[in-house]
N, C-alpha and C positions, 0 to 999 in steps of 0.2 A: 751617644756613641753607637753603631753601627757596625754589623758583621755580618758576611754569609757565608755559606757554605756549602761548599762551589760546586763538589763531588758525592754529594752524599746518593749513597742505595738506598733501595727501599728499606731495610731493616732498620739502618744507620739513622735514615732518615724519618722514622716510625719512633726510634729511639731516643734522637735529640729531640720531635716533637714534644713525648711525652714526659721527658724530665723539665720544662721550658717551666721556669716556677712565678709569678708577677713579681713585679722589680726587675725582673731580667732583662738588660740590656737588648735592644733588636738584633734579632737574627734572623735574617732569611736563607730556606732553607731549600738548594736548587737540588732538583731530584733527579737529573741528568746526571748519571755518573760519566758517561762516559766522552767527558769534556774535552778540548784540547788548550795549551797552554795561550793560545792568541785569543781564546773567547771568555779570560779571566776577566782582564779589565774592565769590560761591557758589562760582567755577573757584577762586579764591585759596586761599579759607578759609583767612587766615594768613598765604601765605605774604610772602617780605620782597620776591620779584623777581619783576615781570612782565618777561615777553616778548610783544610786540606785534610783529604784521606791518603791522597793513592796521584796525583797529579803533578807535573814536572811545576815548577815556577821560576824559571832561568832569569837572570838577575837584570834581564832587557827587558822581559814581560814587567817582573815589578816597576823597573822606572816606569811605563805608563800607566801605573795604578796608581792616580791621585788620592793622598788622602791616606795609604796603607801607610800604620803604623805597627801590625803586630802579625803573625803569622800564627795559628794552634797548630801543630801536625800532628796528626792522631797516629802518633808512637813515638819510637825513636830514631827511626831511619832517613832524618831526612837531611841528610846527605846524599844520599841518593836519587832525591829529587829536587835538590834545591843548595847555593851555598849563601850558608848562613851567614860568614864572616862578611860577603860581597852585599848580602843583604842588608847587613847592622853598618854599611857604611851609607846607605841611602837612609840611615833610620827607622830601618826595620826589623825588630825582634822576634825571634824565630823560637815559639817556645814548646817543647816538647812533652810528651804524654810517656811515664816508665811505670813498669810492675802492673800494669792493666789485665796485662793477659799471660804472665808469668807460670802460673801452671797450666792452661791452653796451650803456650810453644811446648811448655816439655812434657806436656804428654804426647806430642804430635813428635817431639824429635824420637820419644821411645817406642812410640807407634814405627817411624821408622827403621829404628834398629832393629827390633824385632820382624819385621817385613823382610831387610836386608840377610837377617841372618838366617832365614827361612825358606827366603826365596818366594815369598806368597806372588807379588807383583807377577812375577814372571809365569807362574803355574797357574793364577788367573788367562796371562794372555793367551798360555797354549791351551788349557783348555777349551776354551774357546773357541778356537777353529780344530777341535778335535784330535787332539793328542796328550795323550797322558802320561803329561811329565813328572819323573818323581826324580829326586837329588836327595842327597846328604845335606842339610843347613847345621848350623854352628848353634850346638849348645852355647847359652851364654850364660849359666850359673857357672859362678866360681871364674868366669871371664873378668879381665880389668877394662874399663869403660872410664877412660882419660876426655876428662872437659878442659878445654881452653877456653879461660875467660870463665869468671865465677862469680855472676850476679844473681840477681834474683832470679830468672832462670835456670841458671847452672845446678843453684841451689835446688828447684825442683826436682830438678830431674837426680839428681845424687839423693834426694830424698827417694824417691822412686828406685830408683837402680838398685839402694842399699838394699830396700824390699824386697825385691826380686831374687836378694842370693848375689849381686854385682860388688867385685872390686872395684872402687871408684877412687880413682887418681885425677888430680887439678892442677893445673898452672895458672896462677893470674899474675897480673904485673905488680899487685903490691901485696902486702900481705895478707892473709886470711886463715879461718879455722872454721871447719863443718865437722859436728861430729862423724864417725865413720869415714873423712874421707886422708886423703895423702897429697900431703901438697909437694911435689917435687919440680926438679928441672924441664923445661918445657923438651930438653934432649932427653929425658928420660922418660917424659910423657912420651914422645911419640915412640921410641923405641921398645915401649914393654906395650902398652895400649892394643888391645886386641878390635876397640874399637874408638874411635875420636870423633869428639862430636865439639862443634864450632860455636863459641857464644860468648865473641867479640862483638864492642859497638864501633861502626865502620867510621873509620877516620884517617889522617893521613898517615899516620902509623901503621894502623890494621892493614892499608890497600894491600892487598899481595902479598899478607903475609903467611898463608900456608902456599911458599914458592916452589918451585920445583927442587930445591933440594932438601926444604920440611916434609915433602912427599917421598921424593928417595929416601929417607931417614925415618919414616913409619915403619910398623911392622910390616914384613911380610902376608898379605893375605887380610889386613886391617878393613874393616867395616869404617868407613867414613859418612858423617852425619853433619848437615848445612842446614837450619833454620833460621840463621844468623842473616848473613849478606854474601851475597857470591863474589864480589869483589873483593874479597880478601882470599878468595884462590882462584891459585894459577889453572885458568879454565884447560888451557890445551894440555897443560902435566896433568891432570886430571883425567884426562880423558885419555892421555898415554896410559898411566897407570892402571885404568881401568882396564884396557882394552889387554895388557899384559900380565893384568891377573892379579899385581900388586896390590892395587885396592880390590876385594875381595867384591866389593857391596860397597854404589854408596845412594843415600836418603837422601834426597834435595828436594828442599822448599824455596831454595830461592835461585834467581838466576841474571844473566848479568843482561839479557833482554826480555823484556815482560811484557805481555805472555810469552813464552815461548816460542820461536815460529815453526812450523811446520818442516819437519825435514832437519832441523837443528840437530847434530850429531849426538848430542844425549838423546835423544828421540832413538838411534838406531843401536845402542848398545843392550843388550838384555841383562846385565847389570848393575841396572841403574834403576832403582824406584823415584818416581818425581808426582812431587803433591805442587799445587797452582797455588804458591803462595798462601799458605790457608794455613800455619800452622796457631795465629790468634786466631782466627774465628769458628768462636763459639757465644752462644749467645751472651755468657756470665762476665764473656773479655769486652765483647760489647759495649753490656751495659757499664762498664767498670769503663770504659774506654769516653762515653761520649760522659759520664760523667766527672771525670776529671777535663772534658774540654767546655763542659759550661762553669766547670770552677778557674779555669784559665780567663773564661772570657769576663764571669762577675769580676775577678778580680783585678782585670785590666781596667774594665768601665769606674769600678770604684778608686782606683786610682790615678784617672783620668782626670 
Protein backbone atom coordinates (compact mmCIF):
# COMPACT_ATOMS: atom_id res chain seq x y z
CA UNK A 1 0.00 0.00 0.00
CA UNK A 2 0.93 3.40 -0.97
CA UNK A 3 0.46 7.11 0.05
CA UNK A 4 1.59 10.62 -0.47
CA UNK A 5 1.47 13.67 0.64
CA UNK A 6 0.58 15.95 -1.69
CA UNK A 7 0.99 19.47 0.37
CA UNK A 8 3.38 19.09 2.88
CA UNK A 9 5.74 22.45 4.03
CA UNK A 10 8.83 22.27 4.87
CA UNK A 11 8.47 21.91 8.71
CA UNK A 12 5.39 19.44 8.13
CA UNK A 13 7.57 17.89 5.78
CA UNK A 14 10.94 17.69 8.09
CA UNK A 15 8.38 16.13 10.47
CA UNK A 16 6.66 13.23 8.81
CA UNK A 17 10.18 12.45 7.53
CA UNK A 18 11.54 12.01 10.80
CA UNK A 19 8.83 10.10 12.62
CA UNK A 20 8.88 7.44 9.26
CA UNK A 21 9.60 4.29 11.53
CA UNK A 22 10.54 0.68 9.27
CA UNK A 23 7.53 -1.31 8.59
CA UNK A 24 6.03 1.76 7.54
CA UNK A 25 3.84 1.69 4.73
CA UNK A 26 5.36 4.04 1.67
CA UNK A 27 4.85 7.43 1.68
CA UNK A 28 6.10 10.02 -0.54
CA UNK A 29 6.46 13.07 0.60
CA UNK A 30 5.85 16.10 -2.00
CA UNK A 31 7.31 19.28 -0.57
CA UNK A 32 5.30 21.66 -2.95
CA UNK A 33 2.86 23.10 -0.83
CA UNK A 34 1.42 25.08 -2.76
CA UNK A 35 -0.37 22.66 -5.21
CA UNK A 36 -3.62 23.04 -6.99
CA UNK A 37 -6.51 20.57 -6.89
CA UNK A 38 -5.95 19.34 -10.83
CA UNK A 39 -2.12 18.45 -10.17
CA UNK A 40 -3.39 15.65 -7.39
CA UNK A 41 -3.98 12.76 -9.53
CA UNK A 42 -0.35 12.96 -11.32
CA UNK A 43 1.09 13.36 -7.19
CA UNK A 44 -0.95 9.87 -6.71
CA UNK A 45 -0.40 8.03 -9.62
CA UNK A 46 -2.16 5.09 -7.88
CA UNK A 47 -1.48 5.42 -4.89
CA UNK A 48 -4.40 4.13 -2.15
CA UNK A 49 -3.63 7.15 0.58
CA UNK A 50 -3.80 10.85 0.41
CA UNK A 51 -2.50 13.05 2.80
CA UNK A 52 -3.92 16.54 2.80
CA UNK A 53 -2.99 19.56 4.86
CA UNK A 54 -4.55 22.65 3.58
CA UNK A 55 -5.69 21.47 -0.31
CA UNK A 56 -9.28 21.54 -1.97
CA UNK A 57 -10.15 17.76 -3.23
CA UNK A 58 -13.66 18.38 -4.91
CA UNK A 59 -15.21 15.02 -5.58
CA UNK A 60 -14.45 15.44 -9.72
CA UNK A 61 -10.66 15.42 -8.84
CA UNK A 62 -11.00 12.34 -6.73
CA UNK A 63 -12.90 10.31 -9.47
CA UNK A 64 -9.65 10.56 -11.46
CA UNK A 65 -7.45 9.30 -8.69
CA UNK A 66 -7.23 5.74 -9.54
CA UNK A 67 -6.53 3.42 -6.87
CA UNK A 68 -7.63 6.27 -3.87
CA UNK A 69 -9.11 4.50 -1.23
CA UNK A 70 -8.42 6.60 2.00
CA UNK A 71 -8.10 10.23 2.58
CA UNK A 72 -5.83 11.54 6.18
CA UNK A 73 -6.78 15.36 6.67
CA UNK A 74 -4.55 16.82 9.01
CA UNK A 75 -7.31 18.16 11.39
CA UNK A 76 -10.76 18.45 11.36
CA UNK A 77 -11.87 20.83 9.02
CA UNK A 78 -12.27 19.07 6.09
CA UNK A 79 -15.32 19.97 5.16
CA UNK A 80 -14.06 22.76 4.02
CA UNK A 81 -12.02 21.44 1.61
CA UNK A 82 -13.46 18.34 0.62
CA UNK A 83 -17.09 16.41 0.94
CA UNK A 84 -16.72 13.56 2.53
CA UNK A 85 -20.22 11.83 2.21
CA UNK A 86 -19.74 12.39 -1.92
CA UNK A 87 -16.32 10.88 -1.32
CA UNK A 88 -17.47 7.58 0.66
CA UNK A 89 -19.77 7.10 -2.23
CA UNK A 90 -16.84 6.60 -4.72
CA UNK A 91 -15.16 4.45 -1.88
CA UNK A 92 -13.31 6.80 -0.26
CA UNK A 93 -12.65 7.34 3.48
CA UNK A 94 -11.99 10.57 4.79
CA UNK A 95 -10.36 10.19 8.01
CA UNK A 96 -9.63 12.94 10.38
CA UNK A 97 -6.97 14.21 12.91
CA UNK A 98 -8.80 15.66 16.66
CA UNK A 99 -7.15 17.12 19.97
CA UNK A 100 -3.53 17.63 18.02
CA UNK A 101 -3.30 20.94 18.74
CA UNK A 102 -6.09 21.59 21.39
CA UNK A 103 -4.16 23.91 23.64
CA UNK A 104 -2.22 25.78 20.41
CA UNK A 105 -6.00 27.10 19.16
CA UNK A 106 -6.80 28.24 22.66
CA UNK A 107 -4.08 29.86 23.46
CA UNK A 108 -4.16 31.59 20.11
CA UNK A 109 -8.08 32.38 20.52
CA UNK A 110 -7.00 34.01 24.20
CA UNK A 111 -4.24 35.70 22.51
CA UNK A 112 -6.97 37.11 20.75
CA UNK A 113 -9.28 38.29 23.27
CA UNK A 114 -6.99 39.92 24.98
CA UNK A 115 -5.64 41.88 21.68
CA UNK A 116 -9.27 42.53 21.11
CA UNK A 117 -9.86 43.84 24.40
CA UNK A 118 -6.94 46.09 24.47
CA UNK A 119 -6.80 47.10 21.25
CA UNK A 120 -3.00 46.22 20.73
CA UNK A 121 -3.54 45.32 16.73
CA UNK A 122 -4.70 48.68 16.18
CA UNK A 123 -1.90 50.68 18.31
CA UNK A 124 0.64 48.58 16.48
CA UNK A 125 -0.70 49.93 13.12
CA UNK A 126 -0.77 53.61 14.16
CA UNK A 127 2.26 53.68 15.64
CA UNK A 128 3.69 52.99 12.95
CA UNK A 129 3.08 55.46 10.66
CA UNK A 130 3.54 57.86 13.68
CA UNK A 131 0.80 58.59 15.74
CA UNK A 132 0.05 57.82 19.14
CA UNK A 133 -2.78 56.23 19.77
CA UNK A 134 -3.96 55.61 23.29
CA UNK A 135 -7.86 54.26 24.05
CA UNK A 136 -9.68 52.91 26.99
CA UNK A 137 -9.54 48.65 26.44
CA UNK A 138 -11.92 46.36 28.39
CA UNK A 139 -10.84 44.97 31.67
CA UNK A 140 -11.59 41.42 31.40
CA UNK A 141 -11.20 40.16 34.99
CA UNK A 142 -14.53 39.36 36.56
CA UNK A 143 -15.83 39.66 32.74
CA UNK A 144 -18.12 36.47 31.37
CA UNK A 145 -16.34 34.86 28.32
CA UNK A 146 -19.36 32.41 26.71
CA UNK A 147 -17.92 29.33 24.41
CA UNK A 148 -20.06 27.82 22.06
CA UNK A 149 -19.27 24.44 21.47
CA UNK A 150 -17.34 22.59 24.19
CA UNK A 151 -14.63 20.20 23.17
CA UNK A 152 -11.35 19.73 23.80
CA UNK A 153 -10.64 23.19 22.82
CA UNK A 154 -13.29 24.89 24.53
CA UNK A 155 -12.05 22.94 27.39
CA UNK A 156 -8.63 24.72 27.16
CA UNK A 157 -9.45 27.70 26.97
CA UNK A 158 -12.12 27.78 30.10
CA UNK A 159 -9.20 26.17 31.70
CA UNK A 160 -7.15 29.25 30.88
CA UNK A 161 -9.99 31.94 31.16
CA UNK A 162 -10.85 30.47 34.73
CA UNK A 163 -7.00 31.40 35.54
CA UNK A 164 -7.05 34.60 34.53
CA UNK A 165 -9.99 35.83 36.98
CA UNK A 166 -12.80 35.02 33.77
CA UNK A 167 -16.46 33.97 34.16
CA UNK A 168 -16.88 31.32 31.88
CA UNK A 169 -20.30 30.32 30.48
CA UNK A 170 -20.87 27.35 27.69
CA UNK A 171 -23.44 26.13 25.47
CA UNK A 172 -22.89 22.79 23.66
CA UNK A 173 -25.46 20.70 22.06
CA UNK A 174 -25.40 17.87 24.36
CA UNK A 175 -24.62 17.61 27.69
CA UNK A 176 -21.49 18.55 29.65
CA UNK A 177 -19.67 19.52 33.10
CA UNK A 178 -16.22 21.47 33.47
CA UNK A 179 -15.39 22.51 36.64
CA UNK A 180 -15.71 26.30 37.04
CA UNK A 181 -17.66 26.65 34.22
CA UNK A 182 -21.93 27.43 33.61
CA UNK A 183 -23.64 25.63 31.14
CA UNK A 184 -26.68 27.53 30.18
CA UNK A 185 -29.07 28.52 27.15
CA UNK A 186 -27.14 29.36 23.94
CA UNK A 187 -30.06 32.75 24.36
CA UNK A 188 -28.37 33.30 27.58
CA UNK A 189 -25.07 32.76 26.41
CA UNK A 190 -25.18 35.35 24.04
CA UNK A 191 -27.07 37.86 26.02
CA UNK A 192 -24.88 38.09 29.12
CA UNK A 193 -21.28 37.12 27.26
CA UNK A 194 -19.17 40.10 27.32
CA UNK A 195 -17.10 38.18 25.10
CA UNK A 196 -17.97 34.83 22.59
CA UNK A 197 -15.78 32.88 21.34
CA UNK A 198 -16.75 30.01 18.45
CA UNK A 199 -15.77 26.32 18.88
CA UNK A 200 -18.13 24.63 16.58
CA UNK A 201 -17.05 21.71 14.15
CA UNK A 202 -18.41 23.03 10.69
CA UNK A 203 -21.14 20.96 9.30
CA UNK A 204 -24.45 21.18 7.86
CA UNK A 205 -25.84 22.31 11.11
CA UNK A 206 -23.15 24.76 12.30
CA UNK A 207 -23.16 26.47 8.39
CA UNK A 208 -24.49 29.93 9.36
CA UNK A 209 -25.15 29.40 12.56
CA UNK A 210 -23.97 32.66 14.34
CA UNK A 211 -26.84 34.35 11.71
CA UNK A 212 -27.63 37.60 11.81
CA UNK A 213 -30.20 37.49 14.46
CA UNK A 214 -27.55 35.48 17.02
CA UNK A 215 -25.63 38.66 16.26
CA UNK A 216 -28.39 41.19 17.06
CA UNK A 217 -29.13 39.05 20.30
CA UNK A 218 -25.14 39.47 21.69
CA UNK A 219 -24.39 41.73 24.07
CA UNK A 220 -24.14 45.04 23.36
CA UNK A 221 -20.27 46.06 22.80
CA UNK A 222 -19.36 41.98 22.93
CA UNK A 223 -15.80 40.93 21.94
CA UNK A 224 -16.33 38.14 19.27
CA UNK A 225 -13.65 35.46 18.81
CA UNK A 226 -13.35 32.88 15.44
CA UNK A 227 -10.60 30.10 15.50
CA UNK A 228 -13.20 27.75 14.61
CA UNK A 229 -14.53 28.01 10.84
CA UNK A 230 -16.01 31.19 9.25
CA UNK A 231 -18.60 29.54 7.71
CA UNK A 232 -20.64 29.44 10.46
CA UNK A 233 -21.14 33.27 10.53
CA UNK A 234 -22.91 35.44 8.74
CA UNK A 235 -19.77 37.26 7.23
CA UNK A 236 -21.72 40.63 6.11
CA UNK A 237 -23.92 40.80 9.90
CA UNK A 238 -20.64 40.72 11.02
CA UNK A 239 -19.25 43.19 9.36
CA UNK A 240 -22.56 45.33 9.86
CA UNK A 241 -22.15 44.82 13.47
CA UNK A 242 -18.79 45.76 13.65
CA UNK A 243 -18.77 48.68 11.82
CA UNK A 244 -21.82 49.85 14.19
CA UNK A 245 -19.99 49.36 17.29
CA UNK A 246 -22.05 46.33 18.29
CA UNK A 247 -19.28 43.84 18.11
CA UNK A 248 -17.00 45.86 20.07
CA UNK A 249 -13.75 43.58 18.87
CA UNK A 250 -13.64 40.78 16.86
CA UNK A 251 -10.34 38.09 16.69
CA UNK A 252 -10.44 36.14 13.47
CA UNK A 253 -8.41 33.13 12.56
CA UNK A 254 -10.43 31.97 9.96
CA UNK A 255 -12.07 33.12 6.84
CA UNK A 256 -14.52 32.19 4.31
CA UNK A 257 -11.53 32.82 1.40
CA UNK A 258 -8.01 31.90 2.14
CA UNK A 259 -5.79 33.67 2.24
CA UNK A 260 -7.42 36.64 2.46
CA UNK A 261 -7.44 38.87 -0.56
CA UNK A 262 -6.19 42.04 -0.51
CA UNK A 263 -8.71 44.90 -0.06
CA UNK A 264 -11.40 42.22 1.52
CA UNK A 265 -13.52 44.50 3.78
CA UNK A 266 -12.21 43.07 7.14
CA UNK A 267 -8.79 44.37 5.78
CA UNK A 268 -10.43 48.03 6.08
CA UNK A 269 -12.26 48.02 9.46
CA UNK A 270 -9.71 48.93 12.47
CA UNK A 271 -11.63 46.72 14.74
CA UNK A 272 -10.83 43.74 13.67
CA UNK A 273 -7.52 41.73 14.75
CA UNK A 274 -6.96 38.93 11.97
CA UNK A 275 -4.18 36.13 12.39
CA UNK A 276 -3.62 33.83 8.69
CA UNK A 277 -5.12 30.82 9.89
CA UNK A 278 -2.28 29.99 12.49
CA UNK A 279 -4.11 29.45 15.57
CA UNK A 280 -2.55 25.19 15.47
CA UNK A 281 0.77 26.08 14.55
CA UNK A 282 3.05 25.54 16.83
CA UNK A 283 5.67 23.13 16.67
CA UNK A 284 4.13 20.64 19.73
CA UNK A 285 0.59 20.71 17.49
CA UNK A 286 2.75 19.71 14.82
CA UNK A 287 4.39 17.01 15.94
CA UNK A 288 1.20 15.77 17.77
CA UNK A 289 -0.50 16.49 14.34
CA UNK A 290 1.79 14.33 11.72
CA UNK A 291 1.94 11.88 14.38
CA UNK A 292 -1.44 10.72 14.49
CA UNK A 293 -1.41 10.87 10.57
CA UNK A 294 1.34 8.04 10.41
CA UNK A 295 -0.95 6.12 13.02
CA UNK A 296 -4.00 6.65 10.45
CA UNK A 297 -1.90 5.39 7.71
CA UNK A 298 -0.02 2.22 9.71
CA UNK A 299 -3.23 1.42 10.60
CA UNK A 300 -5.01 1.62 7.20
CA UNK A 301 -2.00 -0.55 5.51
CA UNK A 302 -2.41 -3.11 8.29
CA UNK A 303 -5.68 -3.51 7.67
CA UNK A 304 -5.57 -3.71 4.19
Amino acid sequence: MRGVFVDANGSLADIFEQQNKAGDPAVRVNRNADITPDQIPALLDGAEIVIIDHTSLPTEIARRCNGLKHVVFLGTGARSYMNPEELAELGVIVHLIKGYGDTAVAECAIALMWAAARGIAKMDREMRVGNWLREDGMQLTGKTLGLIGFGGIAAEVARIALGSGLKVAAWNRSPKQFAGVAFVSLDALLAQSDVVSLHLLLNDETRGFLSRERINAMKPGVILVNTARAAMVDESAMIEALKSGHIHHAGLDVFNTEPLPAGHPLTKIPNVTLSAHSAFRTPEASENLIHAAWQHCRRIAKEA
